[in-house]
N, C-alpha and C positions, 0 to 999 in steps of 0.2 A: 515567484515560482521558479523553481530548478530547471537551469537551461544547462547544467554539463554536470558529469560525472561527481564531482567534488561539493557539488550544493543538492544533490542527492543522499549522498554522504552524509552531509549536513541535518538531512531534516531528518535520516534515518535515527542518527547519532542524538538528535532532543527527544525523539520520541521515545529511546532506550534510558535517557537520564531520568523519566520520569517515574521510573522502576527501579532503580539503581544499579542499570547497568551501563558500563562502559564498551561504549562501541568503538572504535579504534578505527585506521585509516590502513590501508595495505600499505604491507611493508614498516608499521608503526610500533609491531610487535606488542597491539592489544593495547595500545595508552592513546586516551583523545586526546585528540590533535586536530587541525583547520587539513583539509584536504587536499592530497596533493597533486599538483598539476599534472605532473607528467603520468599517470598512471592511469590503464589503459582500461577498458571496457571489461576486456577477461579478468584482467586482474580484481577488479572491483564487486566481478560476480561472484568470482571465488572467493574475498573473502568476506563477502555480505551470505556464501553460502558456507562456511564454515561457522559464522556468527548464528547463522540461524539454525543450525544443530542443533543449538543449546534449546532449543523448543522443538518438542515432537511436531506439533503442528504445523509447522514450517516443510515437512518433510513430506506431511502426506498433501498438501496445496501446491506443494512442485511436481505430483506428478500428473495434473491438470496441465496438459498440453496448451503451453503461452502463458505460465506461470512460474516466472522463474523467481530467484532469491531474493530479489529487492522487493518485487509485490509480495511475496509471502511473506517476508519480516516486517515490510512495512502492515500489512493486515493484522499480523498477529499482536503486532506492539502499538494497534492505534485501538482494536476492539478489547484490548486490557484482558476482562474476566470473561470466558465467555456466557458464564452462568448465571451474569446478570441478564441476559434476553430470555425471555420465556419461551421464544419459538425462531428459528431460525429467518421467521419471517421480519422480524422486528430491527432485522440488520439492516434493510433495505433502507426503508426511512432513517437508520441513525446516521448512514455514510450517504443521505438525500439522493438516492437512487430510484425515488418513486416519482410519478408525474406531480404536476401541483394540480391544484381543484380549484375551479370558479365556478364552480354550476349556481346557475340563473333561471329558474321556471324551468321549460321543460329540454333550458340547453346547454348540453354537455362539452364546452370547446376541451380538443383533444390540446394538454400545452406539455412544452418540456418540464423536464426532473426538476423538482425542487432546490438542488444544490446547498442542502445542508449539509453538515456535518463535513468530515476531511476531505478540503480540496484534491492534495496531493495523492492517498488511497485513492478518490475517483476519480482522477485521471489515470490513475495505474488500472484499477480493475478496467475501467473503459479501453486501455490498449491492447490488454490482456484479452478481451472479449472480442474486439476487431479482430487479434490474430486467429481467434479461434473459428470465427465465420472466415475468414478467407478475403482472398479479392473478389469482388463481383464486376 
């Protein structure tokens, strides 16, 4: 799992190869490359938010308050087509967003998400949705 800037980079950067697109590192001038240390938080969003230009969709998921460029590239470049889900409901379960089931006779235990599908997407949407509730 991505613990700093540059292995975010990283996992943005495979998920774009499988498209054929080249994701680059700031400051790299658009050619992959392994990511570089010294480069700062802004710089990273900028250019993960110039990168995701190149998808409309990208554009209208940032203007969801705590949605910024890395989760919206990251969502847009892990759900591929979106024309393969029949309803928007079917996202839930692909990125294991929904509870899991053990019902037994007549008992329903309440249990956590299933945790299919992309780890690193659902930990993004999940910080994204903390920000958006607040502190309590």
């Amino acid at each position: 799992m991505p613990t700093s800037w540059p292995d975010w980079g990283g996992w943005i950067r495979s998920r774009g190869t499988r498209f054929g697109i080249v994701v680059g590192t700031p400051g790299s001038g658009g050619a992959a490359s392994p990511g570089r240390v010294g480069v700062g938080a802004d710089g990273v969003d900028q250019h993960y938010a110039r990168t995701g230009e190149k998808y409309g969709h990208t554009t209208l998921l940032r203007q969801v308050k705590g949605v910024g460029p890395i989760t919206s590239l990251a969502y847009v470049l892990t759900l591929e087509d979106p024309q393969r889900f029949a309803s928007s409901r079917e996202v839930g379960p692909y990125l294991g967003l929904v509870p899991k089931q053990e019902d037994s006779g007549d008992s329903q235990p309440q249990l956590g998400i299933s945790k299919a599908g992309d780890r690193m997407l659902r930990r993004l949407l999940v910080g994204s949705s903390q920000y958006m509730l607040g502190a309590f």
